[in-house]
N, C-alpha and C positions, 0 to 999 in steps of 0.2 A: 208216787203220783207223777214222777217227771218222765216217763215215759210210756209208749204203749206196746213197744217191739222190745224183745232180748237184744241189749248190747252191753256186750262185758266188757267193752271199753269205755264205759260214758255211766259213771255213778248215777245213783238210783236212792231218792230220798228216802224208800221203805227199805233198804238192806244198809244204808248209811247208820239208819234207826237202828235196825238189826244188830250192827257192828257197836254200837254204842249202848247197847244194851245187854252186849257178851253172848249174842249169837252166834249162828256160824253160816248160816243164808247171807254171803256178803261174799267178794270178788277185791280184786286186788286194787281196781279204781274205787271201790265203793272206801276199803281201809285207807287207801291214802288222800280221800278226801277227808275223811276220818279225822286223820294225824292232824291234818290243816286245819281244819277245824278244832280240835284241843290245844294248837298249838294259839291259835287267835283267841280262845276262848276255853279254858282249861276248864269250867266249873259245868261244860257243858254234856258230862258223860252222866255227870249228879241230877246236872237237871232235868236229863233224860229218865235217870231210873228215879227220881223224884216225880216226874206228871205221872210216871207208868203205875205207882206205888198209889200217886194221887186216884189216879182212875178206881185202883182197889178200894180204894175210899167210896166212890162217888158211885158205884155200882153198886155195894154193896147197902148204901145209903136208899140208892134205888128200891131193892130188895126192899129195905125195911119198911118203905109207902105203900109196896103192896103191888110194884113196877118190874115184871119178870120175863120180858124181851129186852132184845137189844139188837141195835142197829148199830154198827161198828162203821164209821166211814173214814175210808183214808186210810184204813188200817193196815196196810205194810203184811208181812206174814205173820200168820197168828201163834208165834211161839209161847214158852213161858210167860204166866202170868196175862196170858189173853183172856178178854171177857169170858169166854166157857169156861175155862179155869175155876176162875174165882164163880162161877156160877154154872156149874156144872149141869142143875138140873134146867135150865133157862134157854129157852131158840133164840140163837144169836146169828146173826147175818154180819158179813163180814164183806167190806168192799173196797174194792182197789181198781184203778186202772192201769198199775203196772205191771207187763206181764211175768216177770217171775215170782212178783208176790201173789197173783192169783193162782196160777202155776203149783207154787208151793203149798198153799193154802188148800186148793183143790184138794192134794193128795194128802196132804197134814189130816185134813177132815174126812176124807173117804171113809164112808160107813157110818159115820156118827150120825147119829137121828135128832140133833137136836142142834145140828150147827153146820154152816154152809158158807162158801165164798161165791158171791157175786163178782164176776169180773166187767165192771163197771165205770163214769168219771160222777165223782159224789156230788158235782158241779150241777148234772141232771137228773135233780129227784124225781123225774118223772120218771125217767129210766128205771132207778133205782129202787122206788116202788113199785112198778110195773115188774120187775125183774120174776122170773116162774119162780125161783128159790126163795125170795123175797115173802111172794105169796104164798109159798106152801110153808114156810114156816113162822111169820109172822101173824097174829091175829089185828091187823088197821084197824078194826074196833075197838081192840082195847089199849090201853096207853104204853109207848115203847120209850123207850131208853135213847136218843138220839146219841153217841160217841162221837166228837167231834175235837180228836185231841189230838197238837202237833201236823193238822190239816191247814187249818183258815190262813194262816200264813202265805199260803201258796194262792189264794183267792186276789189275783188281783183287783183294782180296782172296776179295770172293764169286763170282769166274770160277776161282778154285783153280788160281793158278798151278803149281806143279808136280805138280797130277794133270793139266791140260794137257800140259807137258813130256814129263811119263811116258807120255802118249796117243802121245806120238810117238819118245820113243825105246825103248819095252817093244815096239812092233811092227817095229821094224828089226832087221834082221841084227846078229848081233855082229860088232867094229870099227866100230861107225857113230860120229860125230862129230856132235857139239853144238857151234855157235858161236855166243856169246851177247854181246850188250854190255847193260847196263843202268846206266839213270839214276842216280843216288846222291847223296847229300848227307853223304858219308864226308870227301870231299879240298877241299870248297870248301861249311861249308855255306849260309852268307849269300847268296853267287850262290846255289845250288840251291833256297833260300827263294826270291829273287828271281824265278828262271826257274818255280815252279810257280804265282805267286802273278797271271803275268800268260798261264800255259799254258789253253785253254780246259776246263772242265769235262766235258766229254762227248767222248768218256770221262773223268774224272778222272786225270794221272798221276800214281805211286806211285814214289817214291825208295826203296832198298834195300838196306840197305848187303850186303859181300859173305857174310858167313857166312849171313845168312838166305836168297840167289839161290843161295850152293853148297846149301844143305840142301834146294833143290829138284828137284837130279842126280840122289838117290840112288844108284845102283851105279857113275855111270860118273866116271872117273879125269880130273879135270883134268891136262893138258899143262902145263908148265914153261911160262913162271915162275909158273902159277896166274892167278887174276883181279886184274887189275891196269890200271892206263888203258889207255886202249887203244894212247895212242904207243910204251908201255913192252912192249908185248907183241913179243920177239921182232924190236923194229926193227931196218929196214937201212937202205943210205944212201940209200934214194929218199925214206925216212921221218922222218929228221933236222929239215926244213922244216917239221912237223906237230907239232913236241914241244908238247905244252900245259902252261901251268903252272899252270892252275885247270881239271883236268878233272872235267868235270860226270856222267861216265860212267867203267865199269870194263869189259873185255871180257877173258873166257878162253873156249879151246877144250879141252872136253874128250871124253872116248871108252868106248865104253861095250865093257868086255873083250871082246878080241877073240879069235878061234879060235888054237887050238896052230899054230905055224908060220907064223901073217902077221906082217907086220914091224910091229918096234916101235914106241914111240915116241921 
């Protein structure tokens, strides 16, 4: 999301992700912000494949409500372990404003019938809804999956973060899912000084702690246990190897009331 042109000189928050999550969609400024970054905050390649592992959680949890779209925002390029992945038979929309992660994305998904990049800023849901791809594979009647993970961060304060938010879950169906991680400097905050202090400025990232991310929900109901790291969200034993003990981030999944007679939570 930090840019909207190809520049292989000037790091890029979705191939940074890439790189830290043992891709190869990454450029030699993107690794050595990387380095800087593990060297300010070493626990943060974990807590990276820890939201990513969480997300596998929180989709799949999806699934089990009876929630089988998904709206990916922010989403970097969709490699391993991307929403379609783990939900292979589900239209999933994938949106980015940066261009080589739409770029890549593009061509990653060419031919798939059941999954598509928007090249998008996730800032205007109106866009993002509106988008042709959006609409041909999403049903807005019935309830989506909002993906909102390792984004909000980037939301400063005059982009108004949760009138964003609310762009996009006041026009979804009831039952729709919000799954969110965001930065913080609540559980670690010396590394989290650390990690902003060598994070690039454009956009500036924003640490949050969690009451002021939940009073961004308004109506809709966090899922048990609430916002909490993200290892701690709901782990199983594929997620034991991911525990962090200085997480730099918190992730909850929560739902915005759903109709008389769908299942609970």
């Amino acid at each position: 999301m930090i840019t909207r042109t190809l520049d292989l000189d000037r790091p890029s928050d979705a191939r940074v992700h890439d790189y830290l999550l043992g891709g190869g969609s990454n450029f030699a400024a993107d690794r050595a912000l990387a380095r800087r970054i593990l060297t300010a905050a070493p626990s943060a390649r974990l807590d990276a494949l820890a939201n990513r592992d969480c997300l596998r959680r929180m989709i799949r949890t999806c699934l089990d409500h009876g929630v089988d779209q998904f709206l990916d925002l922010g989403s970097g390029i969709p490699t391993a372990g991307s929403a379609h992945e783990i939900a292979p038979d589900s239209p999933v929309v994938y949106v980015d404003n940066e261009h080589l992660a739409a770029t890549q994305g593009e061509l990653l998904l060419r031919g798939s019938g059941t999954a598509a990049m928007v090249h998008a800023d996730v800032r205007d849901p109106d866009a993002v809804l509106g988008a042709e791809r959006t609409r041909e594979l999403l049903d807005l009647d019935r309830p989506v999956a909002v993906l909102l993970f390792g984004v909000a961060h980037l939301f400063g304060e005059h982009h108004h973060p949760a009138e964003v938010i609310r762009g996009y879950t006041e026009a979804l169906a009831p039952g729709s899912f919000l799954a969110l991680s965001h930065l913080t400097d609540e559980f670690t905050p010396r590394r989290a000084r650390d990690l902003l202090a060598v994070l690039p400025d454009c956009p500036p990232s924003v640490t949050r702690d969690r009451a002021t991310v939940l009073s961004f929900l308004g109506g809709l109901e966090p899922l048990e246990p609430g916002a909490v790291p993200a290892s701690d969200w709901r782990p199983d034993d594929a997620s034991e190897d991911l525990r962090v003990d200085e997480p730099l981030s918190f992730a909850l999944l929560a739902r915005t009331p759903p109709r008389p007679n769908s299942p609970g939570s």
